[in-house]
N, C-alpha and C positions, 0 to 999 in steps of 0.2 A: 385282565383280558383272557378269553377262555378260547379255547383253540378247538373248537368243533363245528363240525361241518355243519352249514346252516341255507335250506335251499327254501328261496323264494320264489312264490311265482302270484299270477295274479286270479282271484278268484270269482268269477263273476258273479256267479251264486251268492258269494257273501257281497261282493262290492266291494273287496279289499284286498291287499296284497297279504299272502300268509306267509308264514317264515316258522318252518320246521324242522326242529334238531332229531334226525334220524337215531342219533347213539344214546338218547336220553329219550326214553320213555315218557309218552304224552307231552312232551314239549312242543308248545306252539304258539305263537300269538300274532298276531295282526296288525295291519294297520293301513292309513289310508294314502301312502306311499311308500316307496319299495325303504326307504330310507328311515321310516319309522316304524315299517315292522322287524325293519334289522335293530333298533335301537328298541323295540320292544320286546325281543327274540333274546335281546343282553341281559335283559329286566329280569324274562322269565328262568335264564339259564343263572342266574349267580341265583334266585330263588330256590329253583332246583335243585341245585347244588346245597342251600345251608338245610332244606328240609333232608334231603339226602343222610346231610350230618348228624341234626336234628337226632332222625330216627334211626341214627348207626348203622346208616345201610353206605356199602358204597359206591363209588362213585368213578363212572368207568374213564379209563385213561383213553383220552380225545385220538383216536384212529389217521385221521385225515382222511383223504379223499378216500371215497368208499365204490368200490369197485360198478355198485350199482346206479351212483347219482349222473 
């Protein structure tokens, strides 16, 4: 389980709820309730995380609530 902040809302443009992880860079994915873009938001973030690895880059320690959300 990965402890960063992850804010969802709904998108009409696209037609689907987005769920975006602010502390990681281009993290985002969708879906087409609030409850499978938090479960596709999981997908992307452990993804993130092994390409991170992957490419020896690292990998920032989860903040919490961020003063801006």
């Amino acid at each position: 389980m990965f402890k960063y902040e992850v804010i969802i809302y709904w998108s009409e443009e696209d037609g689907a709820f987005i769920a975006e992880v602010p502390e990681l860079a281009g993290c985002m994915a969708d879906g087409g309730t609030y409850e499978e873009a938090l479960h596709n938001a999981e997908i992307v973030i452990a993804e993130w995380m092994e390409t991170a690895k992957r490419l020896g880059r690292e990998t920032p320690t989860p903040k919490g609530k961020l003063s801006y959300a």
